[in-house]
N, C-alpha and C positions, 0 to 999 in steps of 0.2 A: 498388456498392462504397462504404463509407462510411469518411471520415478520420477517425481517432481523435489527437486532441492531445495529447502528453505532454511533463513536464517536469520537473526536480527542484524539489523546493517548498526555498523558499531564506529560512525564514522559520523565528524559535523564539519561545519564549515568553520567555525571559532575554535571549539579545541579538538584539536587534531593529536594530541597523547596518543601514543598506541594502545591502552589502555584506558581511556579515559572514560569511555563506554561498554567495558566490559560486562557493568551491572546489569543491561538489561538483557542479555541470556535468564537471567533469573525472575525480571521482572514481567517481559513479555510473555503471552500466553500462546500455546501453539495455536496453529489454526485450527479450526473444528469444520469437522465435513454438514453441511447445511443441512444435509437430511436427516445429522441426528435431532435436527427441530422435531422430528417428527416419530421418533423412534419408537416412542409410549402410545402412539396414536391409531385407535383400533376403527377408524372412521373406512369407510369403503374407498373414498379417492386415493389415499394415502397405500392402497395399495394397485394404484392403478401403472402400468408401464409407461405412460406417457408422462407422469408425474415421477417416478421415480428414475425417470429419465434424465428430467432437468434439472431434478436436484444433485446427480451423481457427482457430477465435474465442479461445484462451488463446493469454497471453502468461506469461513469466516473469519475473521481479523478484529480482533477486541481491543477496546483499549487499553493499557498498562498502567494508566494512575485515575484520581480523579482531577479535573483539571475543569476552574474555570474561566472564562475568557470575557474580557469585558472590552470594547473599541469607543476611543476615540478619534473618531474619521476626522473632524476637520482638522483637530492638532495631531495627526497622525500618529497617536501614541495608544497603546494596549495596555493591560496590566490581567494578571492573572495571580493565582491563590498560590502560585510555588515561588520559589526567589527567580535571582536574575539571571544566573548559570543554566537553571534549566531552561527559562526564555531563551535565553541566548542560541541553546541546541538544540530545541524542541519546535520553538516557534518561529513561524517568517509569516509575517501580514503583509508583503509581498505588496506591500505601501509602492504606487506608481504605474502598477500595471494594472489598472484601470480609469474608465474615466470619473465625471461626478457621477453621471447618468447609470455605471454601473452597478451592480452590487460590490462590496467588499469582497476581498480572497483572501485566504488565510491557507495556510499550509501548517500544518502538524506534524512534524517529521516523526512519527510512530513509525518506521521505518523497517520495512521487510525485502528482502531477497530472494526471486523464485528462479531457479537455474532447472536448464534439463538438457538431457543429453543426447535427446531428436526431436525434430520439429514441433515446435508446444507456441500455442498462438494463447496467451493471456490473458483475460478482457477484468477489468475493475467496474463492479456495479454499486449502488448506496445499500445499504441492510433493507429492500426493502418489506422483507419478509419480519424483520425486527420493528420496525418502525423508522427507522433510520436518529440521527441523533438532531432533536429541536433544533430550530433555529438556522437549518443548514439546508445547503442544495449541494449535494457531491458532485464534482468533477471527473466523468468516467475517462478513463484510460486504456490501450488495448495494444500490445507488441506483443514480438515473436523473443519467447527464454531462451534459443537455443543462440540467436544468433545477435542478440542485444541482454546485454545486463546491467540492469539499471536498479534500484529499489525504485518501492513504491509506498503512499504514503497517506496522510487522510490530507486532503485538498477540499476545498469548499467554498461556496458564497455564501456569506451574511446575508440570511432571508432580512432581518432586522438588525442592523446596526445600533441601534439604539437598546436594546434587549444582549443580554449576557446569550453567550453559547456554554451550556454546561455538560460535561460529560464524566459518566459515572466509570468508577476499573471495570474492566471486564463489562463493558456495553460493547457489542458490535459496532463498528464504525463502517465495514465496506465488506464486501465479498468479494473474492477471487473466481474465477472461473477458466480452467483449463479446455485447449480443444487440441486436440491431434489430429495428421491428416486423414484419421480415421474417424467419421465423425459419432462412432460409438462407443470410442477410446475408455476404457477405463484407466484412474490415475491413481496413486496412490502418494502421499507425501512421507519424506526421510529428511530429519532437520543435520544441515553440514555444518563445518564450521565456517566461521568468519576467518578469511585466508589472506595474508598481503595475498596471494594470487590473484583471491578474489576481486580484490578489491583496486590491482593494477586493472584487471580487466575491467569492472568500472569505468575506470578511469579514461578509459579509451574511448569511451562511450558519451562522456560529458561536451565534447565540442558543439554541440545545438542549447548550450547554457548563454553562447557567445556569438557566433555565428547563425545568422538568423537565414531563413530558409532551406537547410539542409538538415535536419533532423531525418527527413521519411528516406532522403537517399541512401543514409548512414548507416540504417536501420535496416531496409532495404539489401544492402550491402553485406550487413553482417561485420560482425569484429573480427576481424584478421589476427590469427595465428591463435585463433580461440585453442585451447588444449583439447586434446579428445574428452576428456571425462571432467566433471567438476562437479557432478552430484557420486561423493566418492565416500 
């Protein structure tokens, strides 16, 4: 059984108060293990081992408010239903890193922390057991917790630019999914705190924000002088 660390990342790129995000410990909801979709369910699949296989290692990640999203692409301008404080640290439309031809990207900084304290390989998939949330195409994701720490977050393409992206509190936005080099690993989650440690070691992590092709190396490499424990 392997402990998986999680925590709301309580950090933006506009205010950086120590404190300034402290709120959402309260407001974020912890993950939920995916099979409890299924928990009430007396159907014969639902007790099959290959199916209760694959749901073991996800988790799900909800959203924290309701929140809607409106774009204007050619004037590069958004607007949603909360003020400009919370755009300011919640939202990035990530205006420039694509082309006309693309879809829009949008980034949600709902922002979670999984840390663990031997090899855990991470992979981000859409809800698709939920339905996933209108309007969207998720951006999956996939690193090693033990030796990169980084949050993660709801990423997406605007199916329809033209059409609102609306999303309810407590809607699944994405699932986590753990793997250990045992590929039968059972995981269990234990929520830590938000640490300056933690979040120096972040910080170490961020140079592929800037430096372009060196991300997989970095990664690869692992954080140097990681502490032995941080799911503590």
């Amino acid at each position: 059984m392997i402990t998986v660390g999680w925590c709301p990342y309580k950090r933006t790129a506009k205010y950086l108060d120590k404190y300034e995000l402290e709120f959402v410990h309260n407001v974020y909801f912890e993950p939920e293990m995916l099979s409890d979709l299924y928990k009430d369910n007396t159907a014969l699949f639902s007790q099959c081992p290959a199916h209760t296989h694959f749901l073991k290692s996800f988790w799900v990640v909800k959203s924290p408010v309701d929140l809607t999203l409106n774009v204007d692409r050619e004037n590069e301008r958004a607007t949603i239903n909360q003020n400009q404080k919370f755009y300011d640290s919640f939202v990035d439309m990530r205006w420039g890193q694509y082309s006309k031809t693309d879809k829009a990207l949008c980034s949600l900084y709902f922002q979670y922390m999984f840390v663990a304290d031997e090899q855990v390989w991470m992979e981000q998939y859409p809800a698709f057991l939920h339905g996933g949330v209108d309007n969207t195409r998720f951006i999956n994701a996939g690193f090693n917790i033990y030796n990169w720490q980084r949050p993660i977050d709801f990423s997406f393409e605007i199916i329809d630019d033209k059409k609102p992206v609306i999303i309810r509190r407590g809607q699944p936005l994405f699932y986590v999914k753990f793997i250990g080099e045992k590929l039968n690993e059972d995981f269990k989650l234990k929520e830590i705190e938000w640490t300056d440690e933690l979040y120096q070691m972040n910080k170490r992590c961020q140079p592929q924000n800037w430096i372009k092709k060196i991300s997989w190396q970095l990664m690869n490499k692992g954080n140097r002088n990681r502490p032995k424990k941080l799911v503590k």
